[in-house]
N, C-alpha and C positions, 0 to 999 in steps of 0.2 A: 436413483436407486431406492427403492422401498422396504424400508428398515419392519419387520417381523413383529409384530404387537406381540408385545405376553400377559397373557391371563393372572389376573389380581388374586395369588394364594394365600392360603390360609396364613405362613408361614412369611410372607410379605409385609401382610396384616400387621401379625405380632410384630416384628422385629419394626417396622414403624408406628406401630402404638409405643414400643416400651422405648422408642428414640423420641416422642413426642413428651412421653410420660418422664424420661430424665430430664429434657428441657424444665420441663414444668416444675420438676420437685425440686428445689433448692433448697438454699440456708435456710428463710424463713419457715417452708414446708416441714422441716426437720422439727425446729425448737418452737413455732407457736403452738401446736396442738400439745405437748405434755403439759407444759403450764395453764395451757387454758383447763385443761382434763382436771390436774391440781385443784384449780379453784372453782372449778366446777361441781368437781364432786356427787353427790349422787342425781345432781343434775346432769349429768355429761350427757344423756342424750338428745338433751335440748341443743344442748350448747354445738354438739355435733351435725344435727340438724341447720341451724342459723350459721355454722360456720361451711358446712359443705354447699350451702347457697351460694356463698356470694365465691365459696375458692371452687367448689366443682361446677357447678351448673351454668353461671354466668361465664367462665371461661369456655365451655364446651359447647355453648349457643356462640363464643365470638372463634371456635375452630371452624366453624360451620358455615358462619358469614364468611370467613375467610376461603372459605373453600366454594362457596356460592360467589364471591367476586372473581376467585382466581388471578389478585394482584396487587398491589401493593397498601402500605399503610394511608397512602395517600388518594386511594378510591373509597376509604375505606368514611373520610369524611367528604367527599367529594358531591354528596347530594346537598348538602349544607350551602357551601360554596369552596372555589377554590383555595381561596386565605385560610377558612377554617382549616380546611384539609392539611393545608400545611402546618398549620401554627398546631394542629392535633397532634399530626403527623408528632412534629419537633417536641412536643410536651409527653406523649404517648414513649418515645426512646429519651427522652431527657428524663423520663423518670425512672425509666425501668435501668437505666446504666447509671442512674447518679446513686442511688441507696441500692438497687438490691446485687449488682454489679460487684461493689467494693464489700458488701455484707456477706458475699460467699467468700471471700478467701480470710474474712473475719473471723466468721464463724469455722470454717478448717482449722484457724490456728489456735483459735480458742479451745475446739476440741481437742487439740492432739496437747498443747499444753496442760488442760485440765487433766486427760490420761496419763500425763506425765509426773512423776514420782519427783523427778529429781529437778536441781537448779539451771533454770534455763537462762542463756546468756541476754543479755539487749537484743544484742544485733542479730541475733537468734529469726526475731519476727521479720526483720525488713529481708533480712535472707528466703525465710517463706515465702513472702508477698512472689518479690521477683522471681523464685522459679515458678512458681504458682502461675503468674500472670506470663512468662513465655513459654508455657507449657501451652496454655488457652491461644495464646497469639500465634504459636505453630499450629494447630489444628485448626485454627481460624481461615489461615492459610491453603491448608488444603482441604478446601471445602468441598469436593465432591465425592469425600470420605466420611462426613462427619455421620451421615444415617447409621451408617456400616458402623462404624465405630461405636455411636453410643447404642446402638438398637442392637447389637448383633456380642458384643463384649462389655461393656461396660454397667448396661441397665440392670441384665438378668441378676451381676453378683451383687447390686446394688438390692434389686429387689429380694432376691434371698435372704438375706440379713437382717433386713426390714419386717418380712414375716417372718420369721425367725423371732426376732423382738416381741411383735406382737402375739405368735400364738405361744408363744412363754408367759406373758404377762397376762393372756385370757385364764391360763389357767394354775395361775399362781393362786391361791387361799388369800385373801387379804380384806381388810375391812373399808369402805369408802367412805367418806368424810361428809359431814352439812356441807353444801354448796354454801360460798360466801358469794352469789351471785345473787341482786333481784330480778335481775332479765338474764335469764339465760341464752334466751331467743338470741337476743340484741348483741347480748358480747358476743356470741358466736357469730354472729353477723358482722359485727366490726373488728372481730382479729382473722376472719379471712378476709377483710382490705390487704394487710400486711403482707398477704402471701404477693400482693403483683397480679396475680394470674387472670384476673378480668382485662389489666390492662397488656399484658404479653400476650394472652393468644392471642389478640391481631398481631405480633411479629412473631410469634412462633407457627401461625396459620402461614405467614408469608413466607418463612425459612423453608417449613418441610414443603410447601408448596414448590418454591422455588428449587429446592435439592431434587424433588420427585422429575423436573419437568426438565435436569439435566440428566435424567433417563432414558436414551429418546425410544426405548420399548415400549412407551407407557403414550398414551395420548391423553387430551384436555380431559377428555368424559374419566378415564382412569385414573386419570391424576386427583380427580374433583371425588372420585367415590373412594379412594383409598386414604385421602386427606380425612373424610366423612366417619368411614368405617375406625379409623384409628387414631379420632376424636373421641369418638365412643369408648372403647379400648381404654384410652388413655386416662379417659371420665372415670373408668371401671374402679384405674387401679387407684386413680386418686382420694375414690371414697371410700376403699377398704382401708387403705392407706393411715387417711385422716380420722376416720372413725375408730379404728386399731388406737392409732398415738394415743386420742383425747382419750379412749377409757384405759389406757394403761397408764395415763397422769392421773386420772380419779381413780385408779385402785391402787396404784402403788405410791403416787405422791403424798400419802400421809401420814410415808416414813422420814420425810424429809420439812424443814422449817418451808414455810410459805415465804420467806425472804430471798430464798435462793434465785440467781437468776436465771434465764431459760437455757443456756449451754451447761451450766454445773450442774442442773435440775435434768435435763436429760440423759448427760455421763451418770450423774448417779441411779438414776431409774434401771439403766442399763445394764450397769455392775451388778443391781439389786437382783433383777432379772435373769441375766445371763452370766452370774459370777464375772471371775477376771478376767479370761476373754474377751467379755461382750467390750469393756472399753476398748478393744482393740478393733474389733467386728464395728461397733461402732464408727470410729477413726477411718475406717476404710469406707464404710456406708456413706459416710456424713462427706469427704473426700471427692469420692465419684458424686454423687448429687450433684453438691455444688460447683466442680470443674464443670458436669455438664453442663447447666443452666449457663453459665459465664458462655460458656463454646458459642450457644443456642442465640443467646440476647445478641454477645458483643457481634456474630456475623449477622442477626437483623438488621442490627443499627448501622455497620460499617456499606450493608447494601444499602439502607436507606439513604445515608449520605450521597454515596455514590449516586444513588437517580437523582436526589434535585439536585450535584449538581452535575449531571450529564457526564458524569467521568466515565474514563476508562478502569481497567483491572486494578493498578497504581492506584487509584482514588480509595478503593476497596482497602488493599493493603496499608495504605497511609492511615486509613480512618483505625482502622483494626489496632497499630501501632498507639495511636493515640488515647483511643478508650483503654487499653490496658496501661499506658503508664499515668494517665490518671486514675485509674483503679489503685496501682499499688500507690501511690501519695493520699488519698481517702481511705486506705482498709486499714491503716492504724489505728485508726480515732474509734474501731472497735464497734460492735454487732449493737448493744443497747442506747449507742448515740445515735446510730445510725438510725433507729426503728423511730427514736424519740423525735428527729426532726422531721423524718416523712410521714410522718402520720396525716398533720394537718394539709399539705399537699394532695394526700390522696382523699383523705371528704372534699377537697374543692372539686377534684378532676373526675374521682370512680364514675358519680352516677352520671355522668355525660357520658363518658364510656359505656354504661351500663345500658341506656336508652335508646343509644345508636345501635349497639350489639340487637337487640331486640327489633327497631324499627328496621333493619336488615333482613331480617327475617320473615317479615311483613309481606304480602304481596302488594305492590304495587300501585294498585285503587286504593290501597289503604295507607301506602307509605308514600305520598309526592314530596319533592322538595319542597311544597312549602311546608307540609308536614312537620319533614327533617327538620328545618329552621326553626319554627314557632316551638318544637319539644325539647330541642335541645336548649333554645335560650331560655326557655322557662324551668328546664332542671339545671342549669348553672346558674341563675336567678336565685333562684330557691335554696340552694346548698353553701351559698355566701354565709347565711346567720349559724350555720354548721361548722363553716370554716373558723369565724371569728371565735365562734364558742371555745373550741380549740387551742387560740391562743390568748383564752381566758376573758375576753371581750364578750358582756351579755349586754346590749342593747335593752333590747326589747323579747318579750318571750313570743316564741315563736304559734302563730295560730294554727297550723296545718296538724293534722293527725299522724300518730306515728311516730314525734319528735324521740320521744324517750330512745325508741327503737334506734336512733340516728339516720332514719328512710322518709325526714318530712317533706322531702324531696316526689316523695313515690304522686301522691294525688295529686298535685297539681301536674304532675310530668302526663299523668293519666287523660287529667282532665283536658289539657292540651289537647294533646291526640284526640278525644272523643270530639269537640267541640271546631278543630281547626278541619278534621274530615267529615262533618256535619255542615258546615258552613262550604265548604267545595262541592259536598253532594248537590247541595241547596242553590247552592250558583248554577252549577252545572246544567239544573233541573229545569229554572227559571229562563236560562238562554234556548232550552230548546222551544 
């Protein structure tokens, strides 16, 4: 029997841009942009520039590959070899569910305590955690609700409140502060590492992919242009988004000490902004985000398990069970420990991520595996003296260009690629 194709509407679009767009925006999306905005100051368009690089542009080039393979995390290193594929695979959801996983139900409780006036008990938080995390582990469950759910009810009243925020803060009267930054480029380029989001759209590429294509109205070629289209979309909202936060932390953050940290710093901008309410408005903003993102990650990761290893449905369900009750045993230890240990993790891993993303994109002639191989070993190479630096270890100074920026990674990742498809041309040329 021949099931009826439907035509990809406008109305389609949206409600899966803004399910793609709640995945994406989480804790970190919330609370890094007003503090960078803070110290940013009357640089914040720099800073907003170098930080929508690496959290919009580089995630929305890895929706695209995602939607150009059509399949899982594990094709996604697959030109490499298939060890690589997997050991990506397994490091690509082992990082996205070890810190930014346990940092959304963090940062909720941080928020609604900071809003809160009065004495909250102990046991107060571990009660959070756990409804928090079997709320996420029911919708996890029934997965072929979750587009509907967060694109159709949840995103819109998220996103209203958000602008809301920000065009209050556009047009508030206020005076903006010297940037305490020397690279504003740079820092904006290194506190969108923290958002995740280069390393989650390849499983947030895989999730809506995978949710669209238990549609069965929709075919491959549909599935692949709606994934594309509300990439885009979802790119849109991120950089109004992010651009809104940071100059609302550089205009309004300097009513407040530079010591504060990014969840107090936010609740207060927000009071500042939107009177008493807005900590409420907030609370609920900050809420949905982050429930989404958990929904979005933990059913990537519970499907990836499931394929390597050949499970059934059960496998699905058990993995799901398990990232959440190690979510709630991690989300005590609190949002600025959390950020402070995965930092160094993400300079070892981004720009592999970052170069794969890109030689995907590549046609062909110009991306072969040997390609993949030689680029990728030469920018994880190259990003070790980054990593070490990190945890305070300075060898030797690094000779590549760009160090400061934290990208001395970039040339020789370049020079790779120019040199390894020059030498194939040249083969090539010679045997005929």
């Amino acid at each position: 029997m021949n099931i009826m194709k439907k035509k990809i509407t406008l109305l389609r679009v949206i409600v899966t841009s803004f399910a793609m767009f709640s995945i994406f925006f989480g804790a970190g999306n919330f609370i890094l942009p007003p503090r960078l905005g803070q110290q940013a100051g009357d640089h914040w368009l720099l800073v907003a520039i170098g930080f929508c690089l690496s959290a919009v542009l580089i995630p929305i080039a890895g929706i695209l590959v995602q939607a150009r393979l059509q399949g899982s995390v594990l094709d996604f290193g697959k030109k490499v070899s298939p060890i690589v594929a997997l050991i990506l695979g397994c490091l690509l959801y082992g990082m996205c569910l070890a810190f930014p996983m346990p940092r959304t139900a963090s940062v909720s409780y941080e928020m609604v305590s900071a809003s809160f006036t009065g004495t909250i008990p102990a046991w107060a938080k571990y009660f959070f955690y756990i409804v928090y995390f079997l709320l996420v582990g029911y919708l996890c469950y029934q997965r072929n609700k979750v587009l509907d759910v967060l694109g159709k009810y949840l995103t819109p009243i998220m996103v209203g409140i958000i602008f809301l925020l920000i065009l209050k803060a556009i047009f508030s009267i206020s005076d903006i502060e010297i940037s305490s930054f020397q690279k504003p480029l740079a820092e904006g380029l290194k506190e969108g590492y923290q958002t995740y989001d280069a390393m989650s759209s390849i499983i947030i590429g895989g999730v809506i992919s995978a949710s669209l294509f238990m549609d069965n109205s929709l075919d491959k070629s549909q599935v692949k242009r709606l994934t594309i289209y509300s990439g885009i979309g979802s790119g849109i909202l991120l950089f109004i988004t992010y651009t809104g936060f940071i100059y609302a932390g550089a205009s309004q953050g300097g009513y407040f000490p530079a010591i504060v940290e990014r969840v107090p710093l936010l609740v207060a901008i927000t009071k500042h902004v939107l009177g008493g309410v807005g900590g409420l408005l907030l609370s609920i903003a900050m809420g949905i985000s982050c429930f989404t993102t958990a929904v979005g990650i933990i059913t990537g990761g519970a499907d990836f398990f499931k394929e390597i290893t050949k499970g059934d449905e059960r496998t699905y369900r058990i993995f799901v069970t398990i990232l959440c009750v190690y979510c709630v045993i991690v989300a005590p230890y609190g949002v600025e420990y959390i950020i402070k240990i995965a930092y160094p993790v993400l300079v070892l891993f981004y720009p592999v991520v970052i170069v794969l993303v890109f030689l995907h994109l590549l046609p062909s002639y110009l991306a072969s595996k040997t390609v993949f191989k030689v680029v990728s070993l030469v920018t994880f190479v190259t990003t070790i003296p980054l990593f070490l630096e990190q945890l305070g270890y300075h060898f030797f100074e690094v000779p590549f260009p760009l160090h400061e920026y934290g990208v001395s990674w970039l040339f020789p990742a370049f020079w790779a690629w120019i040199t390894t498809v020059l030498i194939e041309k040249t083969i090539v040329k010679s045997k005929k």
